[in-house]
C-alpha positions as CSV (number, residue, x, y, z in Angstrom):
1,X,-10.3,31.8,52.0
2,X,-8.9,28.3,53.4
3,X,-7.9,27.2,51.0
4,X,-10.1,27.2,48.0
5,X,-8.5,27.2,45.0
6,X,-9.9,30.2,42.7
7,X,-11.1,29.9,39.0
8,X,-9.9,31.2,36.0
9,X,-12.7,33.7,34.8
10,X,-15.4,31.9,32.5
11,X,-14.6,34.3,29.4
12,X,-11.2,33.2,29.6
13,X,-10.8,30.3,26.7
14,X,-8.2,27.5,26.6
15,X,-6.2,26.4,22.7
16,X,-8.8,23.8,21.2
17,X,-11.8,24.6,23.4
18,X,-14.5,25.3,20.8
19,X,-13.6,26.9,17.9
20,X,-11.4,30.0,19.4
21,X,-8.7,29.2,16.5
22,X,-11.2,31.5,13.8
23,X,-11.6,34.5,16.6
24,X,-9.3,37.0,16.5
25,X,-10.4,38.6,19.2
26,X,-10.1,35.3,21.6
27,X,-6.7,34.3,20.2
28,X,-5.0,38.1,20.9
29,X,-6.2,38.0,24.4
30,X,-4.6,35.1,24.7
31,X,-1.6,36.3,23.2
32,X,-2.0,39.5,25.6
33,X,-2.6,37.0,29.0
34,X,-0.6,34.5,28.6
35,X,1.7,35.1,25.7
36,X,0.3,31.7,23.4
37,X,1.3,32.8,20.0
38,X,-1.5,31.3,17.8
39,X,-0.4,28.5,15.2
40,X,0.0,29.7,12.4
41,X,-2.6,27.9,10.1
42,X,-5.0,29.7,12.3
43,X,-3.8,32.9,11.8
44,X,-3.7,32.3,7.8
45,X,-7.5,31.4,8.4
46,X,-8.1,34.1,9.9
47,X,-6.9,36.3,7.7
48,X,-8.9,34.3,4.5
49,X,-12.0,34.9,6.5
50,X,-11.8,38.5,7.1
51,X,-13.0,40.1,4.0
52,X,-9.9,42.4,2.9
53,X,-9.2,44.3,-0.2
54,X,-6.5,43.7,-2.2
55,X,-3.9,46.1,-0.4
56,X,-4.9,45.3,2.9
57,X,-4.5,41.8,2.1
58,X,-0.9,41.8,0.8
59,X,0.1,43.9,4.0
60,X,-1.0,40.9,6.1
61,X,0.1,38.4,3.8
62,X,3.9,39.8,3.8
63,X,3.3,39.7,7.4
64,X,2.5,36.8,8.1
65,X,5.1,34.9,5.9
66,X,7.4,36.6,8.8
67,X,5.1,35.2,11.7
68,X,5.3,32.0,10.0
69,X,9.4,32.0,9.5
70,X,9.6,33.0,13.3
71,X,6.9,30.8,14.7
72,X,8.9,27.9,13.4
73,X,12.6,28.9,14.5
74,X,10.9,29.3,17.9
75,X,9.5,25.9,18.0
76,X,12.7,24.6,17.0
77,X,14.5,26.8,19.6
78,X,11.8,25.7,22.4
79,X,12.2,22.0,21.2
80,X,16.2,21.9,21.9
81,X,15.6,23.5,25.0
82,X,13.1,21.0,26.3
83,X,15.2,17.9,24.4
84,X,17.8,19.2,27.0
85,X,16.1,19.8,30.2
86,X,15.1,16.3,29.6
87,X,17.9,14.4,29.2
């Protein structure tokens, strides 16, 4: 109470802090709190250093190639947006 600002819970992780980028665990929580889509090149090495078989891995690959597309016509998208709001 009066005015004491509260605190983010201690589990909770920001982008960059330590190596999060190679958890998938850390970076779909994220996704789930906050709705941070992870960038892409972390999401491709995450998938290199999970040890899949070969079908497994082509599932994800096709995948991701589609995460990838949208992840950049979003930052594009976001980017004309903010270019606006700031002019």
């Amino acid at each position: 109470m009066g005015g004491t600002p509260t605190r983010q819970p201690a589990r909770r992780r920001r982008y960059n802090e330590t190596m999060y980028h190679y958890d998938p665990t850390t970076a779909l929580e994220e996704l789930t709190e906050d709705a941070t889509l992870p960038n892409p090149v972390h999401v491709r090495d995450m998938i290199l250093r999970k040890k899949l078989g070969p079908d497994k891995s082509l599932e994800l690959n096709r995948l991701f190639v589609e995460y990838q597309k949208f992840f950049g016509e979003a930052q594009k998208l976001g980017k004309e947006i903010l270019k606006q709001l700031v002019s």
